[in-house]
N, C-alpha and C positions, 0 to 999 in steps of 0.2 A: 635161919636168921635173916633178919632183913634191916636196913636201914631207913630211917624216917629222919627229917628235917624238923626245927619246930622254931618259928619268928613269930614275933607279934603272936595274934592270936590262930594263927595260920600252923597245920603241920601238912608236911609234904610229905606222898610216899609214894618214891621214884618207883620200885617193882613194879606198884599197881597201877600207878601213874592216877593215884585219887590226892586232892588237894581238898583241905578238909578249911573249915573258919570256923572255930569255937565249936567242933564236932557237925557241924554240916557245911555236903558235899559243896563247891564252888567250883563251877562247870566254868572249861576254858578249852577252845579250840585247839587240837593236837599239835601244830606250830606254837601258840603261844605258848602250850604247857610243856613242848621241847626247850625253850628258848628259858622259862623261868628254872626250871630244873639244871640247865647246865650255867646258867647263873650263882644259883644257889649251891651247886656243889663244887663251884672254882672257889671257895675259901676266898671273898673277896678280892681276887685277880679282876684285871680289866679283859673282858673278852672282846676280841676286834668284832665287827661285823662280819669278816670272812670267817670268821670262826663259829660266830650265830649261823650263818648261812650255814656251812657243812651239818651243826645241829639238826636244823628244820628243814632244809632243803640237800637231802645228801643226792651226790648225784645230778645237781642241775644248778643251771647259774640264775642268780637272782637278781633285781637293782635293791641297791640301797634300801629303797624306801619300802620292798617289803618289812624290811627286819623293822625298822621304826615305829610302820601298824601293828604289826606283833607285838612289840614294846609297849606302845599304845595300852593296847590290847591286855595286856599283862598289869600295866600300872591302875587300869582301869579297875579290876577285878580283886584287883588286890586292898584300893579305896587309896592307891598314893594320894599324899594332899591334904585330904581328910584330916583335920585332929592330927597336925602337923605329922602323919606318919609319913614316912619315908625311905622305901628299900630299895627303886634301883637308880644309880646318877648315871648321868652322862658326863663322861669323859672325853672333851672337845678333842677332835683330832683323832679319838684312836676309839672308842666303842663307850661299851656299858659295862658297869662293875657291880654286885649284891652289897648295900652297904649295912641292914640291919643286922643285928645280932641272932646268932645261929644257935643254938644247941642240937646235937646229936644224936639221936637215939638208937638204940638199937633191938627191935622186935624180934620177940620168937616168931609169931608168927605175921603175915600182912594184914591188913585191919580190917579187912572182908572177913578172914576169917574167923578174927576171933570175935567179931560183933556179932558175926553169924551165928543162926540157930534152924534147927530140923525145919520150924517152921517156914524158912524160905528156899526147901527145895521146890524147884516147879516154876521159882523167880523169875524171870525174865533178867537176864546178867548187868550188873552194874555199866551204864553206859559212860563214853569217856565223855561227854556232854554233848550241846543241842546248842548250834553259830545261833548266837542272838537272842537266845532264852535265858542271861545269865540272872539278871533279874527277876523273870517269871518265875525260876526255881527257889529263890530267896522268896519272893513274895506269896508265892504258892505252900511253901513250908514252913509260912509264921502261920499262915490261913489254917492248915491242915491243925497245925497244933492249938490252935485258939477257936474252932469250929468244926464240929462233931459229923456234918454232912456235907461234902465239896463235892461238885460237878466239875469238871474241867468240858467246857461247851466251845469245841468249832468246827470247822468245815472240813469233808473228808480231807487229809494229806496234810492237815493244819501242822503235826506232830501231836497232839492228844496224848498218844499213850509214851510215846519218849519221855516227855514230861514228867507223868505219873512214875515213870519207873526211876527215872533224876530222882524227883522228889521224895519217892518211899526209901530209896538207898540212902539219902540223906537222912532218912528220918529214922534209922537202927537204931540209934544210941535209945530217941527220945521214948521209942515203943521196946527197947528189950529184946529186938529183935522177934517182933510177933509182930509178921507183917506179911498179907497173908492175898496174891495175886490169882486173879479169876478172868477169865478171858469170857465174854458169853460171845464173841463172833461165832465159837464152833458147837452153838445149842440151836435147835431146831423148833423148839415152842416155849413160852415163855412158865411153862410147869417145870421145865429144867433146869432154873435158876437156885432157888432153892437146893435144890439137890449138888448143883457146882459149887457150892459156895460151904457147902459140908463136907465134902469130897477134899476141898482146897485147905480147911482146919484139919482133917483127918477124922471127923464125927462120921461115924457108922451108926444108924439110926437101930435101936431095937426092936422098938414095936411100929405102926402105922404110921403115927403121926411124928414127921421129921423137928418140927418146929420149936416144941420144948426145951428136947435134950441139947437139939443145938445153940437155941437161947444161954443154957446152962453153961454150956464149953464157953461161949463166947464171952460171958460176964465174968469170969473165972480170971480174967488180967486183962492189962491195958492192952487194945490192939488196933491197928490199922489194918481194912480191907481196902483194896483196890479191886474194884469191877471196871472191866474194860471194852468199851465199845458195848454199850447199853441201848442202843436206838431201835433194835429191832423188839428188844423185850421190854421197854422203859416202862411197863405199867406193872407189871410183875417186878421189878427192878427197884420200881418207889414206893411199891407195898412193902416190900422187905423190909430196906430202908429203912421203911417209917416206924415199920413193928420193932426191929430191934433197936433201934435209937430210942425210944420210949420204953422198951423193955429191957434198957439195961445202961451202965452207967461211965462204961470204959472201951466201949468199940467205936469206934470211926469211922468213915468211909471215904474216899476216895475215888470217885466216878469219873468217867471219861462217854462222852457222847456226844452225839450231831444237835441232839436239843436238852434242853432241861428237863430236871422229873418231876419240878415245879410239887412240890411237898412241904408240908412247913420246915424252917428251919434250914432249909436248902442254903447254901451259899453259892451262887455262880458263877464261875471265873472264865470271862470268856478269852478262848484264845485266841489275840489278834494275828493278822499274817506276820512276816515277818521285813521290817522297813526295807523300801526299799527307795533308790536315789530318784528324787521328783524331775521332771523332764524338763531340765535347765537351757537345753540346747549345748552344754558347754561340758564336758566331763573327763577329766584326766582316769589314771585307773590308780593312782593313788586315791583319790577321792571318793573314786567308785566303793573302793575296795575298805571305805569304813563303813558301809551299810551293809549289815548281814547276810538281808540273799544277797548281794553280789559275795561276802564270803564265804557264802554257802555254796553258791552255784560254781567257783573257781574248784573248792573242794572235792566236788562231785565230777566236776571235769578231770582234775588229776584222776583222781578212782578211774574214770572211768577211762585212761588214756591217754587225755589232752597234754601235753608235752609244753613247757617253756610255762610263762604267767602272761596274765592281763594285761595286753597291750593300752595304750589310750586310744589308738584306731578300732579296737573292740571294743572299751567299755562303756560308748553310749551304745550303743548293740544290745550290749550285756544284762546294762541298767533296765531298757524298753522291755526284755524278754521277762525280769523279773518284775517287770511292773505288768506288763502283760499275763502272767503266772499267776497274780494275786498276792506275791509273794508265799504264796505257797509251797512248805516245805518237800514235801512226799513232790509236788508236779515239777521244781525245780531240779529237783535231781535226776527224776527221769529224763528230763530234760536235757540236763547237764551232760549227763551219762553218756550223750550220742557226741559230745563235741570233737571225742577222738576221735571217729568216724568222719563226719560231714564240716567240722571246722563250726566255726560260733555264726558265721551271717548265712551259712548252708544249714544250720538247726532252725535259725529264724527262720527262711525261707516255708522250711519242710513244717513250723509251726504255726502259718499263717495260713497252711493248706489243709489243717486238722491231721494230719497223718501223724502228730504227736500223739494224738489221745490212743495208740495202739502200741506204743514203745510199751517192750517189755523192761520189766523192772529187774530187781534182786530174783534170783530163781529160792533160795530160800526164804521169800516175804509168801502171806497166805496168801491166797488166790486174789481176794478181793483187793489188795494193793501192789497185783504185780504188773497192773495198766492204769495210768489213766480215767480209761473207759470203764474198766470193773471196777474203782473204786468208786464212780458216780452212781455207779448202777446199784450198787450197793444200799444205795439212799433210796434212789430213785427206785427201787422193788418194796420197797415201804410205804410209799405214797399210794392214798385210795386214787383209786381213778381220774376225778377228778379234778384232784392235785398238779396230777401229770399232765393232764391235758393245757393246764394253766401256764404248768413251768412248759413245754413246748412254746407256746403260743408268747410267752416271753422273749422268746431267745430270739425274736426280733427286733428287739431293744437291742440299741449299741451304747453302751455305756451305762450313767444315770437316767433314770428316769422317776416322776413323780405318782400319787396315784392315780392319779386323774387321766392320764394318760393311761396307764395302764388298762383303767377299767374302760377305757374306749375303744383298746383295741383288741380285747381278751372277750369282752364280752358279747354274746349273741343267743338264739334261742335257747342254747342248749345251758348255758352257765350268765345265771342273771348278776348283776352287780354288785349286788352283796356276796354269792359266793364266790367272786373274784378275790372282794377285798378280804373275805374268811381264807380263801385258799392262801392267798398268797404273806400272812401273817403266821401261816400255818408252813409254808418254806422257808420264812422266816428263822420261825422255830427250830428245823431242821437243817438251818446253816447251807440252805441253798439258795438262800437271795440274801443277800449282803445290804443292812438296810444303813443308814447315817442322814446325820444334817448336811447341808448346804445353801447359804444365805437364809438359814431361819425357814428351814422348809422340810420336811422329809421324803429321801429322796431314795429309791429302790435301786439295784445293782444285781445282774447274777454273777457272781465269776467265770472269768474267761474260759477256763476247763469245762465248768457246768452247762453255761450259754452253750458251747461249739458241741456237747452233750446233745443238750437240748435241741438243737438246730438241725442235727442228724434226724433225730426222731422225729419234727415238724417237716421236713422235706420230705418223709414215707406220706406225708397228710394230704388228701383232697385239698383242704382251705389254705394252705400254704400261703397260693397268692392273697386268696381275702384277706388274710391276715396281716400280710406284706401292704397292701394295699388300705387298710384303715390305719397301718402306723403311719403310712405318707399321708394320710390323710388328717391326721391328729398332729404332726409337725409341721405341715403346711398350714394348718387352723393355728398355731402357737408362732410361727413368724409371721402372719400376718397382726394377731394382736401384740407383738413384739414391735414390730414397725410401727402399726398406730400411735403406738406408745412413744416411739421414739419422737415420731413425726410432731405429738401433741404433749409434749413433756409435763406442760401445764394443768393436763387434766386433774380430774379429783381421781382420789387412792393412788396406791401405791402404784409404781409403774411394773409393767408387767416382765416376768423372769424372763430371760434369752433363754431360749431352746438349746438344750445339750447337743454340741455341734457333732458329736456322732453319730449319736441320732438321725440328723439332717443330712449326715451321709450318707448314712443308709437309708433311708427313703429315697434320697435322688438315684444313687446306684440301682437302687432296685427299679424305680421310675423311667429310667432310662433301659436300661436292660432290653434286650431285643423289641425294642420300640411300642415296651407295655402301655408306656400312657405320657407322651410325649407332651402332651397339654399340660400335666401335673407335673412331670418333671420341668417342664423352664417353669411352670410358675414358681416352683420351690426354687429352684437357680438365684432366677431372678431376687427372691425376698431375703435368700442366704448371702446372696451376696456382701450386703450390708455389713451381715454379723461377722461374713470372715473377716470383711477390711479389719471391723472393730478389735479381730480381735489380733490380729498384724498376720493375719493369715494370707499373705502376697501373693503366693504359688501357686496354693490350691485354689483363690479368690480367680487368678489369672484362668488356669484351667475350667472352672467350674462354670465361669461367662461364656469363654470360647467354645466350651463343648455346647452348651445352651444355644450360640449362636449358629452357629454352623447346624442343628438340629431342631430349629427352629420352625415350628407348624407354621404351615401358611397363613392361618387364623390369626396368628400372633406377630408379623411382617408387617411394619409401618404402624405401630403401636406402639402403647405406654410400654409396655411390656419388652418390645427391642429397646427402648430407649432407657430404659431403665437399666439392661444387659450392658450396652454401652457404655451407660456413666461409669459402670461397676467395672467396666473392661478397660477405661480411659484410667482409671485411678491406679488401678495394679500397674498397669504400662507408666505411669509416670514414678508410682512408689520406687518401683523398681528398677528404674534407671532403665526400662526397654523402649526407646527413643527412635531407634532406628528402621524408618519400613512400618511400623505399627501403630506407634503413638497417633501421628496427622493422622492416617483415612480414620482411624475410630472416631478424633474427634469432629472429622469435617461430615462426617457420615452422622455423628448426635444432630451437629448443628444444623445440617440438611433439613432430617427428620423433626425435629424441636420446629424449625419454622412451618415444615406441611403440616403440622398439629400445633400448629400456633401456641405450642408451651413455653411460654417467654422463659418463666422460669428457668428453662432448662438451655433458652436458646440463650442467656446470659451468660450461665455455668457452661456451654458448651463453647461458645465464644473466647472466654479466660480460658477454657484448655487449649482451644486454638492456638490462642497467643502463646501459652506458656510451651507446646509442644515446637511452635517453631525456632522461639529464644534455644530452648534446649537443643535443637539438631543444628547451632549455627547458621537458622535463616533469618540475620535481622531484619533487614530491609523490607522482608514480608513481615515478618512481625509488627514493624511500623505500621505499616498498613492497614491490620488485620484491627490493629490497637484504635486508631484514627473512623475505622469501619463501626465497633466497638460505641464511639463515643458518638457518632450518629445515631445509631440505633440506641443508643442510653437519652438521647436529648429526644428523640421520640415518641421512647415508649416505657424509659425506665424514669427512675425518681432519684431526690437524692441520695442515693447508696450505688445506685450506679453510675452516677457523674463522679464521686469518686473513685471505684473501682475503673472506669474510666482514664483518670490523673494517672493512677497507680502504673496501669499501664502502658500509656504513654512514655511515660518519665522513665520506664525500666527500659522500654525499647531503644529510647535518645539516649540513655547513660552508653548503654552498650554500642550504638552508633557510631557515638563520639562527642556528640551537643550536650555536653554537660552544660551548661547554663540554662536549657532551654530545659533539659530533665530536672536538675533544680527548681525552676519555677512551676514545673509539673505538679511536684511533689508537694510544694508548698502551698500550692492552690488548692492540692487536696488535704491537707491537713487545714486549711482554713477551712474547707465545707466540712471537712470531718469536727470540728471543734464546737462542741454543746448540743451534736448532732451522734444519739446513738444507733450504731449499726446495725441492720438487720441479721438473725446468723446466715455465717457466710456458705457458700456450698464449698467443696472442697477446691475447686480450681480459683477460687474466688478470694480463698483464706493464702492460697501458693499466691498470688497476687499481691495481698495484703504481706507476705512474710520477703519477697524478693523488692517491694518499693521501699520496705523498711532497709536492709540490707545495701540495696543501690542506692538509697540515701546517702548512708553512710560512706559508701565507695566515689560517692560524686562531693562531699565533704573535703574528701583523702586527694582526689585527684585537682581539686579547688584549691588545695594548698591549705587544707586546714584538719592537721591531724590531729588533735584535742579533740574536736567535735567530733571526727570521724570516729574515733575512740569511743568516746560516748555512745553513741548510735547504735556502733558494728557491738559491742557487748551487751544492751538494750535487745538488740534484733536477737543476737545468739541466745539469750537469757529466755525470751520469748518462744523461740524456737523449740527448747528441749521438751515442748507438750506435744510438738511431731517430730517423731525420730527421723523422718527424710528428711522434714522441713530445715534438722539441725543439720544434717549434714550438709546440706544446699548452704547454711548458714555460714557454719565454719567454714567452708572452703571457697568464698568469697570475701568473706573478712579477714582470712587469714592474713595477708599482703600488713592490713593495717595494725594486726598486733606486733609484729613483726619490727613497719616505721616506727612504733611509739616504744620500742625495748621488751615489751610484755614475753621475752624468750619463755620461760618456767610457765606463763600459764599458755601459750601455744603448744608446747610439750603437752600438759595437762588435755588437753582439748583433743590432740594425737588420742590421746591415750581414750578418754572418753567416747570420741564416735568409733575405737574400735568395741566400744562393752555395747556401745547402743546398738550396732549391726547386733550383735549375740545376743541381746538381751531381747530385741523386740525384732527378730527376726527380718529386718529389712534387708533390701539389697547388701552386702558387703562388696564395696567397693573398694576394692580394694587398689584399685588405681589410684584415687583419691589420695587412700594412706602414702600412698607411695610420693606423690606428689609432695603431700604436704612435709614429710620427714625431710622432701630434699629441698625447697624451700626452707626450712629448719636449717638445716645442717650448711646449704648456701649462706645464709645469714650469720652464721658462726664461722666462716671462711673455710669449712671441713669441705671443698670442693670435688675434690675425687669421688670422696661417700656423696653428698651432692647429685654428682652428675648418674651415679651409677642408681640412685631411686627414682630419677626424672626418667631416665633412659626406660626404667620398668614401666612405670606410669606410661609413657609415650608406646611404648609397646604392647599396651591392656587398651588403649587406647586411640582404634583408627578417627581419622577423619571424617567428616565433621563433627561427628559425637562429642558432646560436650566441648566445644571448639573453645570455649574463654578458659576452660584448663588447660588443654592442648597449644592457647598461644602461650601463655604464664606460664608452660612448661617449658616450652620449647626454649621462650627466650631466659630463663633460669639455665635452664642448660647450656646454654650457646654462652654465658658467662662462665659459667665451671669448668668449660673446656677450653676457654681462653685461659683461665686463670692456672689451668693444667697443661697449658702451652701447647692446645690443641687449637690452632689459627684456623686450619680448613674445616676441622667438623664442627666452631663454631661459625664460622661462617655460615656454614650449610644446613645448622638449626634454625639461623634467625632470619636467612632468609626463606625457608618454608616455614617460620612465624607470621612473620611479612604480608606473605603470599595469601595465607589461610584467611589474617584480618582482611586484606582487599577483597578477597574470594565472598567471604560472609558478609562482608558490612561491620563487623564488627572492629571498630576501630578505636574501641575506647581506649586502649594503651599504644594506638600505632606512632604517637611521638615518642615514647618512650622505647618500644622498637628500634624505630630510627636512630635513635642514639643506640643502642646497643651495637648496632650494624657498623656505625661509625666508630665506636670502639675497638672492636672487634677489627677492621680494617687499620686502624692505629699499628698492630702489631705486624701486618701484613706487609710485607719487602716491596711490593706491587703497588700502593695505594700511594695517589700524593697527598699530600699536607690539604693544598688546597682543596682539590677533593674531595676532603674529609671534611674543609671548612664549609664549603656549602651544603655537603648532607645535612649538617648539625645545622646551621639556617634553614634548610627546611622544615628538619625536625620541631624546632622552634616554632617557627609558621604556623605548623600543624598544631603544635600544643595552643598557640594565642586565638587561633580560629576556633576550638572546643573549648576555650576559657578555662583551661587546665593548668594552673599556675604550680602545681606539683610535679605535674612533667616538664614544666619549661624551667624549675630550678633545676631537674636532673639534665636536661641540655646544656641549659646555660655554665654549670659546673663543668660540663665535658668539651663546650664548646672556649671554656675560658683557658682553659689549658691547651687549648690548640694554639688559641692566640695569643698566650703565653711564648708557648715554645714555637711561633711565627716575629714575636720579637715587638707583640702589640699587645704588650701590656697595660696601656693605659685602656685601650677598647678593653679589653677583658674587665676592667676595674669597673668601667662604665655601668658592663654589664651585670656585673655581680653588685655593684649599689643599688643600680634602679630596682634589682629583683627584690634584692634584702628590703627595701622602703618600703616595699606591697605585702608583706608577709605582719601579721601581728598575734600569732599563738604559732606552739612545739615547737620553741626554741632547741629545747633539750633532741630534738629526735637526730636521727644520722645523719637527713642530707642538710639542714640547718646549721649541724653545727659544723659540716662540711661549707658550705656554704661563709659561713663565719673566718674559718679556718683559709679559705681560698684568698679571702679580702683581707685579712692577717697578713697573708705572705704576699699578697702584690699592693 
């Protein structure tokens, strides 16, 4: 006797552990069908999660959030939702409880057997299911029963035959149990097909001819054949096929193979890999762990060992290897297999060196699927000659590729261009080149197992290199008409495709390689560089110039060709935030080279990095310089686009000086030439010009005592910004200070949060100094001082000298407030005045009045300081702010300096002071120090 379940249209049968829907099989991962089974027979109890866990995981501890994907997992399968059904709730606080209605059963026997019939000894045993085919089997066994001929068509290790055998177990009821499995991997010529396939019914032929009497047995009731692994016999295999499909009215078939048998009436099901998580840059292992092969690949890890679950330090690792796999079912678990042994980045490691494709598998799988290696070979002993030498000569494609390519670099005396394009449709066929769209194009693929296959075979090859050598030479032809294209956006037709950047790896790698052909490799450097910027590829962009330049042909020294290295090397150094030591010589070494090649073009572009590389390492006063140099050479020889690119940066070097008035009028000059006058495009250092005059607009607004405009502006500039992810970053963390004066707390928060998704998202620098910065700026302005001081402190510590010095002062001096306000006198002191120091040191003085008052606050609390003292600091401070026409800093003085002479007993000065200020102010009444200000002439 046995016990069965039965809800909805659902019966459960723990013994056998088969879960049936309306009489077919519904395949569920051996944790989920732990987890719904002890659901289903607690009689509606709530079970905790410690209690799911001991189910599915006995013996080992889990987090939470496995049991949940399980859950998931289970609710999925079941169609919760659906047609308001509904069986398992969640119970806040304490687990999950079964809430649909149960009935009971009780079988003689389990339902294997009594569906069973003579006819499936020989079966391949009912499987418990296949991670990620829950689907395929449902869809695959409406197919089977509504179409008399199915292939099931993918690539060795796809799962093909798993499949077939799901689906024919599911399918006893609807055939009667006549259902009738043939394996032809272990037949030797395709005259022995026939003969399996009688042998498998139990027909013993009488006289000569087999064909009749087995006809006869076969029409004799409804039946389903499954032939398995058909590629080596598929012509003998779609004669049959086709004869008894025509000669009779109640047999079916069920094929499994690498290609189709392409016969009328065929139906094709091809089997895709199995999904796997897209390379996001960002991946927890909860997240990971709803994409199949990663549930596949974990499971194959226990099996085979692997102790504890998916870390999220693992699972972008994890996700790479089964994207790298193809998601391939059979090479995943080999795979997997080894994790006990060598850990998950020690498998990767060993599978980037091909030493995968030799793991032995299951010692009870048949030969041909207990490596890797024999399972390609498998194929690859099928292919005529010619084939092979194709699929070889591939395997030096990385990634996609198109055919045009292909037939350039495959083809030569021996295999003309038409049997390129035959061969390789004919791999196609045979589930060894992976074909798809991409942008409306068709685009070739081998799989990773297959290529690293293929690649062994092509290294035994004479032409190795030829062939190595015409693929570099067929992606160097496709960036260069990728560049034209860019260069000439305008032209007629469409603009031409960017070159698959794996591809372009491989060619340089191989180009570069023991100094094969050093002229081709920087050319390709050079032309890829572009595409990496575009595509935010920073790191390897960085490396790919510097390796170019340093290996640089003599031929190619004091050319377009360096200079072009350069620009490409100047851009990643500034993307990047690598400022230090690197950034100058690159760009003064462009601009050098640009003037001995009289390429204005470049000696403009090379100019604005100038300028922009010295703002960044806290050289103003050269920057001044550099800007003023700049605007000679534009009144020379440039036109109007670079009399304002000129303004621009002028105006950004005076803001930061401390001449606000004088950067003000900069800016404004250049927005009058820029007005009815459209821009040329700008080059990159050109457009960092255009985004930082915008920005220091807005900051010389703020500091002019007008935070409504500055407002305007600094949101304007940020807004603009987010079409470059550095450029935002530069954005926000300049304009922060003013969303901050105007109250905008929640969308400053907002903005926090946002440049952390843009570091992830688009692969830029993560600056994580920055973040730091700006949380305690945040949190300063919320008077949360302590937290405050302790994110400045990190920021200040990611962050030496002079690097980024106008963060470094606005840190320092945030801080050196938070530690006053934390009754820390000496360590603010000792902040502000190495704030102090740093602005005098650089030039950069645009907030040194406001400094100065902070020092003089700071001293306020100090047993040691006098009054008077303190009175003249704060007059100088003053000074300083009236001399840069800073009326923003001279109300934060004047407020600090009114209370001195308050509590000096000179209150009518004080009063003086704070009228005349309040009369020159006429907008952001509402912001802090206004209405401080306000508040000051209230009480005196």
């Amino acid at each position: 006797m046995s016990t069965a379940f039965s809800f909805g249209p659902f019966r459960l049968h723990p013994s056998t552990r088969i879960l049936l829907k309306d009489g077919v099989d519904v395949v569920l991962g051996s944790r989920a069908y732990d987890i719904l089974a002890a659901l289903v027979e607690s009689d509606g109890r709530v079970l905790t999660h410690r209690e799911l866990m001991a189910v599915a995981w006995p013996e080992l501890v889990v987090e939470d959030s496995n049991v949940r994907v399980q859950i998931a997992n289970v609710r999925r399968a079941l169609g919760c939702g659906r047609d308001g059904a509904r069986y398992i709730a969640s119970v806040a606080g304490r687990g999950y409880c079964f809430v649909a209605a149960i009935e009971r059963i009780e079988l003689a026997t389990s339902p294997c057997a009594s569906q069973a019939s003579p006819a499936l000894a020989g079966f391949p045993a009912p499987l418990r299911g296949a991670v990620g085919r829950e689907d395929c089997v449902a869809e695959l066994s409406q197919v089977v029963l509504d179409r008399r001929l199915v292939t099931v068509v993918g690539a060795a290790g796809a799962g093909k035959t798993t499949l077939a055998v799901l689906v024919a177990h599911g399918l006893l009821e609807a055939f009667d149990g006549a259902i009738f499995f043939v394996d032809l991997s272990v037949l030797d010529g395709p005259e022995m097909v026939a003969e399996a396939l009688a042998s498998a019914v139990g027909y013993t032929a009488s006289g000569g001819d087999l064909f009749p009497g087995l006809l006869e047995v076969l029409a004799s009731r409804r039946t389903l054949i499954v032939l398995d692994n058909c590629e080596h016999v598929i012509a003998a295999v779609a004669a049959l096929c086709a004869r008894i499909v025509e000669g009779t009215a109640t047999v079916s078939f069920l094929n499994t193979s690498r290609e189709a048998l392409r016969v009328n009436d065929e139906f094709t099901h091809l089997l895709r890999p199995l999904a796997s998580p897209p390379n996001t840059g960002r991946l927890t292992a909860l997240q990971a762990l709803l994409w199949p092969a990663v549930q596949l690949f974990m499971e194959r890890a226990r099996e085979g060992g692997a102790r504890g679950d998916l870390s999220d330090d693992d699972a972008p690792t994890v996700a790479a290897l089964c994207r790298r796999l193809d998601g391939n079912p059979h090479a995943i678990g080999l795979v997997a297999s080894r994790v006990g042994t060598y850990g998950v980045q020690g498998v990767a490691d060993l599978l980037a060196s091909q030493f995968a494709l030799h793991w032995q598998g299951r010692r009870d799988a048949c030969p041909r699927q207990q490596t890797v290696e024999a399972m390609i070979a498998w194929s690859h002993n099928l292919l005529v000659e010619r084939d092979r030498q194709v699929l070889y000569r591939l395997s030096v494609f990385c990634g996609v590729f198109p055919l045009d390519a292909a037939v350039a670099v495959v083809t030569d005396g021996e295999i003309d261009e038409f049997q390129v394009g035959e061969a390789i449709g004919d791999l196609v066929d045979k589930s060894l080149v992976a074909i798809g769209l991409a942008h409306g194009e068709t685009q070739f693929r081998l799989l990773e197992t297959t290529r690293a296959y293929a690649a062994s075979r092509l290294a035994r090859l004479e032409c190795r290199d030829e062939i190595a050598r015409r693929h570099a030479l067929c992606y160097a032809a496709q960036l260069r008409r990728y560049g034209e294209g860019q260069v000439a956006p305008g032209s007629a037709g469409a603009p031409p495709r960017a070159p698959d950047v794996g591809n372009v790896r491989a060619a340089m790698e191989w180009a570069f390689a023991e100094g094969r052909e050093l002229a081709l490799a920087t050319e390709i450097s050079r032309m890829a560089a572009p595409l990496l910027l575009e595509l935010g590829l920073l790191r390897e962009c960085k490396r790919c110039c510097e390796r170019a330049l340093k290996r640089l042909p003599d031929d190619c020294r004091s050319t377009g060709v360096e200079l072009d290295l350069l620009r490409s090397t100047a851009i990643t150094y500034y993307a990047g935030g690598d400022y230090d030591g690197e950034l100058t010589p690159v760009v003064e070494r462009g601009l050098a080279l640009s003037r001995q090649l009289d390429d204005r073009a470049s000696m403009f572009h090379f100019h604005a990095g100038l300028h922009m590389a010295l703002m960044a390492n806290g050289r103003f006063r050269e920057s001044l310089a550099v800007s003023q140099a700049y605007a000679r050479v534009a009144l020379a020889h440039g036109g109007p686009d670079e009399a304002i690119i000129a303004r621009w940066m002028e105006g950004a070097s005076r803001h930061f000086s401390g001449s606000q008035a004088e950067a003000d009028e900069r800016f404004s000059a250049g927005s009058e030439r820029a007005a009815g006058h459209e821009l040329r495009p700008l080059q990159y250092f050109e457009a960092k010009e255009q985004v930082v005059a915008s920005l220091c607009r807005a900051r010389v607004k703020w500091m002019q005592g007008l935070p409504t405009q500055a407002l305007q502006l600094a949101l304007g500039a940020i807004d603009k910004s987010r079409r470059h992810p550095d450029s935002f970053y530069l954005c926000t963390t300049l304009c922060f200070p003013i969303l901050l004066v105007n109250g905008l707390t929640e969308h400053a928060e907002a903005l926090i949060q946002e440049m952390e998704d843009v570091a992830i998202d688009y692969k830029v620098a993560v600056r994580r100094q920055v973040i730091h910065f700006l949380n305690g700026l945040l949190l300063h302005h919320q008077g949360r001082f302590a937290a405050a001081a302790e994110q400045l402190q990190q920021c200040l510590a990611m962050l030496p000298p002079p690097k980024m010095s106008v963060v470094r002062t606005d840190a320092l001096q945030a801080l050196a407030e938070a530690q006053q306000a934390c009754g820390d006198g000496i360590g603010a002191l000792a902040s502000i005045e190495e704030a102090i120091s740093l602005a005098e040191k650089t030039g950069g003085e645009f907030n040194l009045p406001d400094l100065q008052r902070t020092r003089a606050e700071v001293m306020l609390d100090l047993p040691s300081a006098g009054i008077a003292a303190i009175d003249d600091a704060l007059c100088q401070a003053l000074d300083c702010a009236r001399r840069q026409s800073a009326s923003g800093w001279e109300l934060r003085v004047a407020l600090s300096l009114a209370r001195v002479r308050v509590a000096q007993g000179r209150k009518e000065d004080a009063r003086v002071l704070l009228e005349d200020l309040h009369a020159r102010f006429t907008e952001g009444f509402e912001t802090r120090d206004l209405v401080a200000l306000a508040g000051a002439l209230e009480a005196t």
